[in-house]
N, C-alpha and C positions, 0 to 999 in steps of 0.2 A: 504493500500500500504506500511505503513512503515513496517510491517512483512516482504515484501517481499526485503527489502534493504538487499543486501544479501554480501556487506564489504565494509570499508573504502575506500577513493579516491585511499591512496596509495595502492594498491591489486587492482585491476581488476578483476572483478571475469570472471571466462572463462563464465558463464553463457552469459556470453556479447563478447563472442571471434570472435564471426563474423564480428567484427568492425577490421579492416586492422590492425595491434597491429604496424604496421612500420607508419601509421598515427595516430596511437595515444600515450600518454607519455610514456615514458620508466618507468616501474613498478617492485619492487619485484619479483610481479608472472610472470615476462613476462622475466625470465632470462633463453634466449633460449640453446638449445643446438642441434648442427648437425648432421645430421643421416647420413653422404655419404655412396652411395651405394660401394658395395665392389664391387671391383675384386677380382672373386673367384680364378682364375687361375696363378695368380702372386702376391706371397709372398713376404713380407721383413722378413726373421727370428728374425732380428734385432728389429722388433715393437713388440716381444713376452714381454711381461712386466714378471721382476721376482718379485717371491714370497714375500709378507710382511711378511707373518708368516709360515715360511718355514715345523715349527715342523707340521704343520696340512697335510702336502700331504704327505701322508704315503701310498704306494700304495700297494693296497689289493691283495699281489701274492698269497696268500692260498686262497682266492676267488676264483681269477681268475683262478690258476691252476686247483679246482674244475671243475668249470664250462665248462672251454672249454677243457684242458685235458680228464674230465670226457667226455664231447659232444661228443668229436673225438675219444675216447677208444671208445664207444656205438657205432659210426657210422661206427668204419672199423669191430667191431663184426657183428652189425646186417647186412653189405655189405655182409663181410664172409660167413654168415648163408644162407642171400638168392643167395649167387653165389654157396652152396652146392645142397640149393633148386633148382637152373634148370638147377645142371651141370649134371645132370640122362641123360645120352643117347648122352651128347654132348650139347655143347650151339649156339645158333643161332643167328643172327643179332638181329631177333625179341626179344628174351631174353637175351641181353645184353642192348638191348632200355629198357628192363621193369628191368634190374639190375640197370641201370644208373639211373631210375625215382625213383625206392625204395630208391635208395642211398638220393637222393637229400630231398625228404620226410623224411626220419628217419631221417638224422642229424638234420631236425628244431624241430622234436619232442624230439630228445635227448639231445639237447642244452639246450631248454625247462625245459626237465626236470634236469639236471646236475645244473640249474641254481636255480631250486625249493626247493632240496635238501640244498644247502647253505641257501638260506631261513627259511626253516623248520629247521638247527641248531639256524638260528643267533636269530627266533622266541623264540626257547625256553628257551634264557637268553637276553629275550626282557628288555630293559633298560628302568625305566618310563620318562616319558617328563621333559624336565626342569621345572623349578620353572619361574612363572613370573618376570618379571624384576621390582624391584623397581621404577627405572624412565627410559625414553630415551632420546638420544641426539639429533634427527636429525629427518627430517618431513621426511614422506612417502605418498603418495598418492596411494589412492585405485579406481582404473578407471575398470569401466565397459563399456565395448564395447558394441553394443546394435542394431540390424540390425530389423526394423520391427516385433519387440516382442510387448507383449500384456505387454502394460505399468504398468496395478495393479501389474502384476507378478514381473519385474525389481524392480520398484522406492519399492513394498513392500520387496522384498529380500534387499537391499542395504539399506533400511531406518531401516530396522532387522538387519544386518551387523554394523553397525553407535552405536545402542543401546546398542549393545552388548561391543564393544569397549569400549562407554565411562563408560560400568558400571566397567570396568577394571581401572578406575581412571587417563589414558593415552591419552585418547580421541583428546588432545589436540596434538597431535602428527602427530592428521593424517589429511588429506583434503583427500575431497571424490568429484569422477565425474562419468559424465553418459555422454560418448562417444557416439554419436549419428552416422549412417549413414543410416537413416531411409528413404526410398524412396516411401510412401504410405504417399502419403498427410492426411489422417487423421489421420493415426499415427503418425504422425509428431506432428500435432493440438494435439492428445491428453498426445503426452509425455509432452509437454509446461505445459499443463491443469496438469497433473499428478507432475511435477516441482513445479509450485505456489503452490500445497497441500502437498507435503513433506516440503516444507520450512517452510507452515502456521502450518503443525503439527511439526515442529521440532524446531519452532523457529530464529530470526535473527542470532544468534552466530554459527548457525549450518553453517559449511563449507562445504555445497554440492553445487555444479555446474553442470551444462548441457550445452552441445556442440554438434550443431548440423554442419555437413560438407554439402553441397551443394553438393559435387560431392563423392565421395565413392569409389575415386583412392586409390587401392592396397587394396583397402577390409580390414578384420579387421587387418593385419598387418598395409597397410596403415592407418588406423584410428587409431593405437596405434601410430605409426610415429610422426602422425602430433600432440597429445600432447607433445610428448617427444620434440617435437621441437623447440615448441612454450611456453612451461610451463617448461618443466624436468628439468629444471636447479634452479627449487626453489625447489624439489625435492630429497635427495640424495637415496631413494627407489621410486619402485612400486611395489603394489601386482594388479597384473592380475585378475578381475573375467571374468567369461563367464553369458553369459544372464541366465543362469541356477543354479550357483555356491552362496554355501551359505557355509562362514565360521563365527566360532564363532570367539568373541572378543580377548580373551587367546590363539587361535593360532595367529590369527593376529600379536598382538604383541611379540609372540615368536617370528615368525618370523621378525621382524623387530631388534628384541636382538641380534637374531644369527647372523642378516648379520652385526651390529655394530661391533659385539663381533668378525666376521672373514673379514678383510680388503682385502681376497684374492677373496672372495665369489660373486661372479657374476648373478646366478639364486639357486636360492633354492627353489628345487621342493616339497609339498607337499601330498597326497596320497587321491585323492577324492574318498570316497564313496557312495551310489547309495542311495537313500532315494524318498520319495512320490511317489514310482511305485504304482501302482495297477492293470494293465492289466498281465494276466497270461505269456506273454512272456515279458514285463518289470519285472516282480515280478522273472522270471528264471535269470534274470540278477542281478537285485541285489541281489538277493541271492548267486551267483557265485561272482559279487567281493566282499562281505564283508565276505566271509568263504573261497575263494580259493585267492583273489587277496592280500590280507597281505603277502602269503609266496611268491607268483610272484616278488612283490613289492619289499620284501625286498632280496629277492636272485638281484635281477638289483640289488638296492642300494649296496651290498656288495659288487659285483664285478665290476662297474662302480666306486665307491669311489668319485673323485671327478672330473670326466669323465663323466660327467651324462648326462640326457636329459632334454628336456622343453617341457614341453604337451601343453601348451598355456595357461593354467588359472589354477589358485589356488595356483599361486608361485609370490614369491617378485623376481625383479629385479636393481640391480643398476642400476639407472637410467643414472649417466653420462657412463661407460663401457657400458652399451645399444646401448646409443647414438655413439658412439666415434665407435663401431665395428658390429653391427647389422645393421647397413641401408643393407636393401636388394636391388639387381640389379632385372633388369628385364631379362631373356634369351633369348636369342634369339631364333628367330624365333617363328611362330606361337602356341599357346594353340591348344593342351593339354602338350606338354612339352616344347613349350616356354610360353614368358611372364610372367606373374606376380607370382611370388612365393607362392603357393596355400598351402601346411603345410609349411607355414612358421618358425614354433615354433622349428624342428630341425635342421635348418638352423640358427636360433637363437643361437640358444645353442650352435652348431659348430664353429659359426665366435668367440662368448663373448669364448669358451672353447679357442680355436686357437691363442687369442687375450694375454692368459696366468691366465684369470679368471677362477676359479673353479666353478664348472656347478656340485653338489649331491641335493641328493631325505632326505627327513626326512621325514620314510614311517610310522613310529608310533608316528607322532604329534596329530595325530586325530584333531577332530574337522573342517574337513573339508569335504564338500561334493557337488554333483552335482545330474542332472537330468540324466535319458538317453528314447533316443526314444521308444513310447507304443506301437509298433507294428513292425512284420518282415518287412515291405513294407516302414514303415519310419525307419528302420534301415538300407536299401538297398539304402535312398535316402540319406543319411548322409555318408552311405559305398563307394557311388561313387566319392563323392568328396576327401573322405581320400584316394580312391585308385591313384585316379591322381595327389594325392599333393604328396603321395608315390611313385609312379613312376614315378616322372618327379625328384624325389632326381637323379636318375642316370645319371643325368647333374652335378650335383654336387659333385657325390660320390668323382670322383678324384680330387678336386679341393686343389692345394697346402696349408700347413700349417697345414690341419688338424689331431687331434690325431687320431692315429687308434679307438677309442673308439667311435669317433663321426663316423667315417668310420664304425663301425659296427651298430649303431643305424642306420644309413642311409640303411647298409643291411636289416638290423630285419624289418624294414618298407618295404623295397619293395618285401621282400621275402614273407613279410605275406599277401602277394595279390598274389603273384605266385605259391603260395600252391597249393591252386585251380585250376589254368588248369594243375596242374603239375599232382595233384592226379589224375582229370579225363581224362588226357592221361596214367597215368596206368591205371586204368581201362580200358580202350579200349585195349593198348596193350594186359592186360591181357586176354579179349574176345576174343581176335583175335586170342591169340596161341590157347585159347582153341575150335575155330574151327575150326582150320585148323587144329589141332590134332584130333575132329572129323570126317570133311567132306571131310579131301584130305587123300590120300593114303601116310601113310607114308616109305619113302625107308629106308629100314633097310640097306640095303648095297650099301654106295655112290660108286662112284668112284674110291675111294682112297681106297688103301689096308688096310684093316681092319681084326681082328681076331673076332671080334665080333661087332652085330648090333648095328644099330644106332638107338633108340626108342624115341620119340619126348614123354617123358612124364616128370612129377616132384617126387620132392621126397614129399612127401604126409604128412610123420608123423613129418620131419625136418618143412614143411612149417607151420604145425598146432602149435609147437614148436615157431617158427618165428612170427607167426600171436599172439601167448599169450605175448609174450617179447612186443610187438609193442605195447596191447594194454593195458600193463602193463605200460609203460612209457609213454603212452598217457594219464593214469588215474589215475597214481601216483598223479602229483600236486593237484588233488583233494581230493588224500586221506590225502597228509600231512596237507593239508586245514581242511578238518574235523578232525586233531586228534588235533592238534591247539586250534580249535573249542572248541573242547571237553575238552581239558587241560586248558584251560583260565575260571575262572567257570562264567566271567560275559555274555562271548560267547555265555557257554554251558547254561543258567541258560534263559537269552533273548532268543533263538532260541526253546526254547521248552521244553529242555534237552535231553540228548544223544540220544533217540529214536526217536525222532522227527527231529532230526540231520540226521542219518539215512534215514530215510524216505525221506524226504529232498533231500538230496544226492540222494539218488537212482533216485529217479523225475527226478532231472534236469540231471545225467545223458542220462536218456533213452530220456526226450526233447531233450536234445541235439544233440544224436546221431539221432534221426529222425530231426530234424534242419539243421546237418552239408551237407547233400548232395543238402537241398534246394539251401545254403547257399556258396557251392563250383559251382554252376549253375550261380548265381547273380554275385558269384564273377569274374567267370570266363569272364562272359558277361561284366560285365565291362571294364576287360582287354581288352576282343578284341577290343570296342570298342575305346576306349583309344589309343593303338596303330594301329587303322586303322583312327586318327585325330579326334574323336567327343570330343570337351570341354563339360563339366558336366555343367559351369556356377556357381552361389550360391544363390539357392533359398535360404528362411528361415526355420530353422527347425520347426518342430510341436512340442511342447512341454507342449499340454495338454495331459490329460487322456484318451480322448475316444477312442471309439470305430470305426476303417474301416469299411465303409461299402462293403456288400458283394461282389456288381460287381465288386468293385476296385480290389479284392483279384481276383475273379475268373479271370481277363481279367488280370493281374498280374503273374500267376500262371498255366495257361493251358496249357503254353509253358514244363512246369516242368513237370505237370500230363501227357500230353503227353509222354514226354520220357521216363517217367517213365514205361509207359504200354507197351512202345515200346521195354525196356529195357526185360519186364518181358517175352511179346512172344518171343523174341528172345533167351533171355536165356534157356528157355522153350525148344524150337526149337533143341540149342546147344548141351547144356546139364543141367540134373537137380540139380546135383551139383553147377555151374558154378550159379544156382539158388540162393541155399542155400547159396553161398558163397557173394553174391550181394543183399540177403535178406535186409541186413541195408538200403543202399543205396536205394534198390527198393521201398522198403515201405514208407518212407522220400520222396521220389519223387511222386508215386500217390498219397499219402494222404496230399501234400501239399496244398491246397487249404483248407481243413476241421482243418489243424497243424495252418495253418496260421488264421483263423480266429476264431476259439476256442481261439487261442494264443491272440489274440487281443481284444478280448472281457472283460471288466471292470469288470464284475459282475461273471464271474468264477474266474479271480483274486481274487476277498472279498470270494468267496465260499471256495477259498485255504487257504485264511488269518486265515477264522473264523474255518479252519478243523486243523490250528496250521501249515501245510505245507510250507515251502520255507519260513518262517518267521526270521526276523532278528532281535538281541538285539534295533538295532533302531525303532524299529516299538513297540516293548514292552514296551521299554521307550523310548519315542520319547526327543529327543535332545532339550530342551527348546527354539534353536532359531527355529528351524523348526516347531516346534509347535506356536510360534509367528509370521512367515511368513506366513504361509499355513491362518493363519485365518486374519491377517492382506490382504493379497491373495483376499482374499475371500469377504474380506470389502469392498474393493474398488471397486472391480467387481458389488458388489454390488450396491453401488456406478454410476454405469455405467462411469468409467474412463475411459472403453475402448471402450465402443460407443460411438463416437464421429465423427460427419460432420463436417471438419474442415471448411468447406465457410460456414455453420449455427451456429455454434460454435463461430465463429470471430464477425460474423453481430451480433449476439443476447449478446453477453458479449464483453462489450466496454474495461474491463480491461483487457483480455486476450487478447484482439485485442491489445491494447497498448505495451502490453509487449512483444508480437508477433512482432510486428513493431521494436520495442525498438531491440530485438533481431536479426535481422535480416542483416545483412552485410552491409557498408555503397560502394556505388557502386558508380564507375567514373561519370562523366555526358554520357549520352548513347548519341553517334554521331549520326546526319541524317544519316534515313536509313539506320542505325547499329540494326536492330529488327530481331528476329526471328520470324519463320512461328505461333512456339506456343504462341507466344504470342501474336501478329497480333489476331490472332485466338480467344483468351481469351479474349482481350480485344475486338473486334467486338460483338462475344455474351454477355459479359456485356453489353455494351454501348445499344444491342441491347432488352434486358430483362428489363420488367415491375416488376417483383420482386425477392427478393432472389434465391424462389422455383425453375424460370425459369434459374438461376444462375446455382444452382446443376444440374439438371435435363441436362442442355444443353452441361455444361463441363465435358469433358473428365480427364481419370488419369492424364493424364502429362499436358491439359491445368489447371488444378484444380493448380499444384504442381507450375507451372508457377504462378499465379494468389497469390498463397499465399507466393510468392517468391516475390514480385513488390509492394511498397509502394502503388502506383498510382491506384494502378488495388485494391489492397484492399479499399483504398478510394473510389473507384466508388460501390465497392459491400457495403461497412459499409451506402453509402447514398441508398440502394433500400430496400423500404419499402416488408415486410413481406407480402402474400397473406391475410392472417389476416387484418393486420393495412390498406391494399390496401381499402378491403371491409367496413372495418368500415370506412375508408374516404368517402367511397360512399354514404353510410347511414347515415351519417351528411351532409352532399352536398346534399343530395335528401329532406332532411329535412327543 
């Protein structure tokens, strides 16, 4: 037990925070700080705080003039080009809907691309990182939020993260937590179980903590909240992880340098990239952000300046400016667009930017990275939640005080869900001139005095002209990506080299392009649903490797294949052009079912890996902390950390029961007849079970979660003897 003394009386560790901190001494770590929620809609210009170090906001107008000068030149040309395209014979209601929907489409793809362009200059007089810092002055905290994850995975990334730091000789700088809002009773049991074995491997002096919330108001914004609330104030940073996020020791403390070294600095974004994919549609992704997302990354970074945004993990925060201008409001009215602020992280960023704190990206710190989902189907179930937390910003967008910049990250978020039905309403318009240009008789000579007819057709060679620009600047960011690639030799040297780069590319374009139509169908489906009231909820992501199985994919995906066929007789029907021209789309849509489960299959990923295909410098040389996570990972799994009956777990290990107790909230006296049904309930089937077995067996989720929630009721289950021990008392009584 003395391993597990985890600080002096004066420090409370949060491990123990569920004890009322207003009934217990006032502490060090317990030097709170307030979150009030904002009003978004009533400023005081007067709370704008001015600059400490005025020389650093230097705002980036040859960026910016690029980027959106450039956007809007490309988007009144390509307007121009396709209003040449169907002014042939005169333009019609119908062809000004499909002029209006071009319009809207190209400027996101030319914005896009104007902003990559700045990117792919500022890449290629890439600056290298700073030099570590000799000492620092002030504590930071590293808090992981943590919602029903597979505990080997967390406590071993962050107990990776810890090692890495201290081998930076800083270590002492930082405290580290495991933000819990874990609502599966044995996950619960076993992140505790997973806590006493990071402390015993890491030793007493290690400053990690675990905080479990009972209730999981405001989701991970709220669980980030209520440290800040309760701790932040011993605090003057936080770096943000996500249950996924693994950085090394030497960015860590850059970043904690840079926000010393800048007093105006409020969030500082980092640039996560994509690492342990394996399944062939995870392995297309990380391969697109570690060759095409640098020049994205850093085209935002140059033109946002100190205007930036917050993705939600892998960036430090001042923790008081947090406190003092982030509490978020609830909206009104009901989810999916009121209530509880669902992407929170640019709303964050908005109030801390609004507040007069500077909000930039430092996209070539390296050393930081993330997971993302192994398959189309858990990328749609992750897509839905971001699409509601994006379009519920349009409660927000007008909200006083804000810079236009936070005003345009609010657009780019809800525009890049509106793509999708926007595209597949051109599409359809587009079907639609083209049969009624077939099937109805066209009148050459209306009404109106004319010298010559009126021909319902397009201009043919302008639009093939139009269709190459489009998807020239649709595929540009990829190409300045690979030449990047290519010009960096430790890029080009890890990915294969130049041929293999190539190949590469080529791949994950044509995946992609059979992807995107699945993918503008999900998204769209979303929308509608979304704005006809269904809230999405927040399950947990899936954040292993495997593989979907097949039904899930087909009963996922029939709705696609369908249309797809639907798409194909029709056009068929229309005309055979109107075919060729819907070919991408076509294909993407029948064959989605066979795209999506090739895709998600584990063992054609390694078949890619081992042909040198879609291969990245980190997979070559793998990052040393990743390579000590994954197998640390893999220990404790081993281990069975994450198999765990949390009512068999407690009765059979009296010291985890202890500490389980010990941890646990210290609660008013409960008045007559103040019980709930679940527990009523919980405790009837104890009182009424002969042993443990009949314990588990009898309780439900939420009576289990009660039960391991209640002194009392643990008590009653730590006295029932085991089916085992039952029998052997039999066998000595018979004797």
């Amino acid at each position: 037990m003395d391993s597990l003394t985890l600080a002096p009386v004066d420090a409370v560790p949060p491990a123990q925070n569920n004890i009322d901190p207003a009934a217990a001494p006032p502490t060090p770590i317990e030097q709170r700080l307030s979150m009030p929620a904002q009003n978004l809609y009533k400023y005081d210009s007067r709370q704008f705080r001015k600059p400490l170090a005025p020389q650093l906001w230097e705002t980036p107008w040859l960026a910016r003039l690029v980027t959106f000068g450039g956007g809007l030149a490309l988007t009144v040309y390509g307007g121009w080009q396709m209003y040449k395209v169907i002014d042939v014979g005169g333009v019609t209601t119908l062809k000004w809907a499909l002029l209006a929907l071009f319009v809207l489409n190209f400027s996101w793809i030319a914005l896009s691309f104007a902003s990559a362009v700045v990117g792919f200059a500022a890449l290629l007089s890439k600056r290298p990182a700073p030099a570590l810092p000799a000492t620092l002055a002030k504590k930071t905290a590293v808090v992981m939020p943590i919602y029903n994850e597979a505990p080997s995975r967390v406590f071993a990334a962050l107990q990776t993260i810890y090692e890495d730091v201290q081998a930076t000789g800083l270590g002492e700088h930082f405290d580290w937590f495991f933000l819990s809002d874990t609502t599966n009773p044995d996950v619960w049991v076993a992140e505790e179980r997973a806590f006493i074995g990071i402390r015993r491997r890491l030793g007493p002096k290690a400053r990690i903590y675990y905080r479990r919330r009972e209730k999981n108001v405001g989701r991970k914004a709220g669980n980030i909240e209520d440290f800040v609330s309760r701790w932040g104030g011993a605090y003057a940073h936080m770096v943000v992880l996500d249950a996924d996020s693994l950085m090394t020791g030497p960015t860590i403390v850059r970043l904690a340098a840079a926000m010393e070294a800048d007093p105006d600095s409020g969030i500082i974004q980092t640039l996560p990239l994509i690492i342990n994919r394996n399944t062939l549609f995870a392995r297309v992704q990380q391969f697109a952000a570690r060759i095409y997302g640098p020049v994205i990354a850093v085209g935002l970074s140059c033109w946002m300046g100190r205007d930036g945004n917050y993705w939600g993990h892998n960036a430090i925060i001042r923790t008081e400016a947090f406190a003092r201008h982030c509490g978020l409001p609830d909206l009104r009215g009901r989810p999916p667009f009121g209530g509880h602020i669902l992407s929170h992280d640019f709303v964050e960023a908005a109030l801390i930017r609004r507040a007069g704190y500077a909000v930039y990206m430092m996209p070539t710190l390296g050393g930081s990275y993330e997971e993302s989902p192994p398959s189309l189907i858990d990328l749609s179930i992750r897509d839905r939640r971001w699409c509601q937390g994006n379009l519920q910003h349009t409660r927000v967008l007008f909200a006083r005080g804000l810079s236009w910049a936070s005003r345009q990250h609010f657009l780019t978020g809800i525009f890049g869900y509106l793509t999708s039905p926007l595209w597949l309403l051109q599409l359809l318009v587009g079907i639609v001139i083209v049969f009624q240009a077939s099937y109805f008789k066209p009148e050459y000579f209306t009404s109106e005095f004319a010298l010559f007819p009126t021909f319902p057709r397009f201009d043919a060679e302008r639009s093939l002209e139009l269709f190459a620009l489009t998807m020239g600047i649709l595929l540009a960011p990829k190409f300045f990506g690979l030449l990047v690639a290519i010009y960096e030799p430790e890029t080009r040297r890890g990915s294969g080299g130049v041929f293999m780069l190539l190949i590469s590319t080529l791949f994950e374009i044509v995946l992609s392009a059979l992807l995107a139509p699945i993918m503008m169908l999900i998204q769209t489906g979303h929308v509608v649903h979304i704005v006809f009231g269904f809230d999405t909820g927040w399950d947990p992501q899936r954040r292993d490797d495997g593989s979907v199985p097949f039904i899930d994919i087909v009963r996922r995906h029939r709705s696609h294949v369908a249309l797809g066929a639907l798409s194909l007789v029709a056009g068929l029907l229309i005309s055979p052009s109107l075919v060729a021209w819907m070919s991408p789309t076509i294909a993407g849509l029948i064959l989605a079912i066979p795209i999506s489960w090739l895709t998600s299959q584990r063992w054609l990923g390694l078949v890619f890996r081992r042909a040198g295909v879609l291969v990245t410098p980190e997979e070559t040389t793998t990052p040393p902390i990743a390579k000590r996570g994954k197998a640390l990972s893999k220990a404790l799994g081993r281990a069975e950390e994450d198999e765990v009956n949390g009512l068999t777990a407690l009765h059979a290990d009296p010291e985890l029961r202890a500490l389980h107790e010990a941890w646990l909230p210290t609660r008013k006296p409960r008045q007559r007849g103040a019980i709930t049904a679940d527990r009523a309930v919980a405790e009837a089937k104890i009182a009424d079970a002969e042993t443990i077995e009949d314990v588990v067996a009898w309780l439900n989720r939420g009576e289990r979660l009660v039960a391991l929630s209640d002194r009392a009721l643990i008590a009653m289950i730590a006295r029932l003897p085991s089916k085992a021990e039952k029998q052997a008392a039999s066998a000595r009584a018979a004797e």
